[in-house]
Kinemage of the C-alpha trace (Angstrom):
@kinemage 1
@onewidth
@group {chain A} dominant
@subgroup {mainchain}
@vectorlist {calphas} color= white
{ca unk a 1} P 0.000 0.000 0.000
{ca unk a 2} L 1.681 3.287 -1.057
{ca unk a 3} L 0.728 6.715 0.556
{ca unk a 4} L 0.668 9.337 -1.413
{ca unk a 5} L 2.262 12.748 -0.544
{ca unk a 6} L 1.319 14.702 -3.713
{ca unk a 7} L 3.210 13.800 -6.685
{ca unk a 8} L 5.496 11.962 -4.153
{ca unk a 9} L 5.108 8.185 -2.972
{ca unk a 10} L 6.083 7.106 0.380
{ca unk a 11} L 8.428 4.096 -1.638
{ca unk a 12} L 10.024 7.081 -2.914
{ca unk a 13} L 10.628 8.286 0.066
{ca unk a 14} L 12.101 4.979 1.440
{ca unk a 15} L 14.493 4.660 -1.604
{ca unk a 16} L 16.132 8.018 -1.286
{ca unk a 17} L 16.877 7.602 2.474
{ca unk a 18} L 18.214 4.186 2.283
{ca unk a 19} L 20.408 5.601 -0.573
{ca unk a 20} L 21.302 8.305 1.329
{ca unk a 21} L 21.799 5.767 4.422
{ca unk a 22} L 23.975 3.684 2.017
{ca unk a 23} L 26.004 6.470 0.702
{ca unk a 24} L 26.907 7.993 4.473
{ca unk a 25} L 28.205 4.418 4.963
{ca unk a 26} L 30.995 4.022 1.970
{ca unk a 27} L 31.840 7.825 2.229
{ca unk a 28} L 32.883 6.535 6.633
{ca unk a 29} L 34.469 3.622 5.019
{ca unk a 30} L 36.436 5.674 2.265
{ca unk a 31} L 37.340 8.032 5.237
{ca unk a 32} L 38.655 4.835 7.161
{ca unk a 33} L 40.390 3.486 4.432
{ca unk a 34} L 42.041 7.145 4.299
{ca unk a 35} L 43.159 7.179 7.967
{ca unk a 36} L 44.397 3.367 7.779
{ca unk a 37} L 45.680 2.147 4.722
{ca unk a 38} L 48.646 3.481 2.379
{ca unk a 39} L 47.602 6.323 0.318
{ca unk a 40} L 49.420 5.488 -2.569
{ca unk a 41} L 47.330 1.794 -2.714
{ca unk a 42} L 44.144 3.384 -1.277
{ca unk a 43} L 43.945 6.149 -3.931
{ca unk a 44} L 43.407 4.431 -6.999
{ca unk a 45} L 41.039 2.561 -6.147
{ca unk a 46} L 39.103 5.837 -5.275
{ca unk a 47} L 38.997 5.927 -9.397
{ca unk a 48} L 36.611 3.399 -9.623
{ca unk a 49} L 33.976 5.779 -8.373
{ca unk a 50} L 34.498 7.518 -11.950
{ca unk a 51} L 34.353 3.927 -13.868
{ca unk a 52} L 30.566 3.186 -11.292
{ca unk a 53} L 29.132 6.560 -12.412
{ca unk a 54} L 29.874 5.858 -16.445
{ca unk a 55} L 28.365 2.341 -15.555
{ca unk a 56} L 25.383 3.927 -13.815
{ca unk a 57} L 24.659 6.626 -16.451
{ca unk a 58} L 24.509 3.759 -19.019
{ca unk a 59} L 22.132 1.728 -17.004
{ca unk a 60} L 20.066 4.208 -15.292
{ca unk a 61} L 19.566 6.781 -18.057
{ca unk a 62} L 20.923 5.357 -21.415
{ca unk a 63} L 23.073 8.077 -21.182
{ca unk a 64} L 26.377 6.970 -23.209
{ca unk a 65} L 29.685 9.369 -22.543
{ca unk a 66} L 31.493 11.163 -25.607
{ca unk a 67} L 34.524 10.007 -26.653
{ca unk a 68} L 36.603 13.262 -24.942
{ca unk a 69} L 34.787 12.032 -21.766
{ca unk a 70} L 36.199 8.140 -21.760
{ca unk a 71} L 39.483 9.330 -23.171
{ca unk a 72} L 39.356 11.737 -19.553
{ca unk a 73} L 38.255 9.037 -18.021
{ca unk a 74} L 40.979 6.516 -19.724
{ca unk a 75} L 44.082 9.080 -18.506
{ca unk a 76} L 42.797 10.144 -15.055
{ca unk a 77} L 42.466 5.615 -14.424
{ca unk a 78} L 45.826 5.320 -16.259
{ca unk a 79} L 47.744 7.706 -14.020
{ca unk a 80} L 46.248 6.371 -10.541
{ca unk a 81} L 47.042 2.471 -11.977
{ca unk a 82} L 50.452 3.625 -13.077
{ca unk a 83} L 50.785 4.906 -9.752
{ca unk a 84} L 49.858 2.002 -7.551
{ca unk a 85} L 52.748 0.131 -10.271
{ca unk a 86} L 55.567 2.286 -9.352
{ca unk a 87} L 54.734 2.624 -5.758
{ca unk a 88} L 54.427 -0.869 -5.218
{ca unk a 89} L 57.181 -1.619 -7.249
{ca unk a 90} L 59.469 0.723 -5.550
{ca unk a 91} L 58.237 0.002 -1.941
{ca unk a 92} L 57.054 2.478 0.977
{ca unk a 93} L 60.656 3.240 1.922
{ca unk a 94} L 62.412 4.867 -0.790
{ca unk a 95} L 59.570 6.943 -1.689
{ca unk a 96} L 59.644 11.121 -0.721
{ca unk a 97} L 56.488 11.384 -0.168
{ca unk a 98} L 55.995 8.284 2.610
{ca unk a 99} L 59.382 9.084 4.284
{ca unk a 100} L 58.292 12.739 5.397
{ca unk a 101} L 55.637 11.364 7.742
């Protein structure tokens, strides 16, 4: 049984805050990774969040990205990959910006 508020459903309702809910969650948990884990591993993976919303656009609202938008998104995923390589290929202690802590 829905209630109606006007034009908006009490479902509605339900969906945004358990989004909302759901997105106060992994924003704590990015923030703990922050704290926690090596920022030059933890980083990159914050990338993915630009891969999800390309995903999401297609999905949700057939929205398909331009070409200068995936070749963006191509160098800005590129970069952070390239530099969980080198960092993990180097190791924490010779790199400047780990030994200043």
């Amino acid at each position: 049984m829905m209630v109606a508020m006007g034009s908006f459903a009490f479902n509605d309702a339900l969906v945004k805050t358990l989004a909302a809910l759901f997105l106060l969650l992994a924003h704590q948990f990015i923030v703990l990774a922050m704290r926690r884990g090596d920022v030059a591993v933890v980083v990159p993976f914050r990338y993915t969040n630009l891969l999800w919303a390309i995903a999401l656009g297609l999905w949700l609202f057939d929205e398909r990205p331009d070409r200068w938008t995936l070749l963006g998104a191509a160098v800005i995923v590129s970069t952070g990959l390239f530099t969980l390589y080198r960092e993990t290929r180097r190791g924490a202690s010779s790199s400047p910006v780990l030994s200043r802590r």
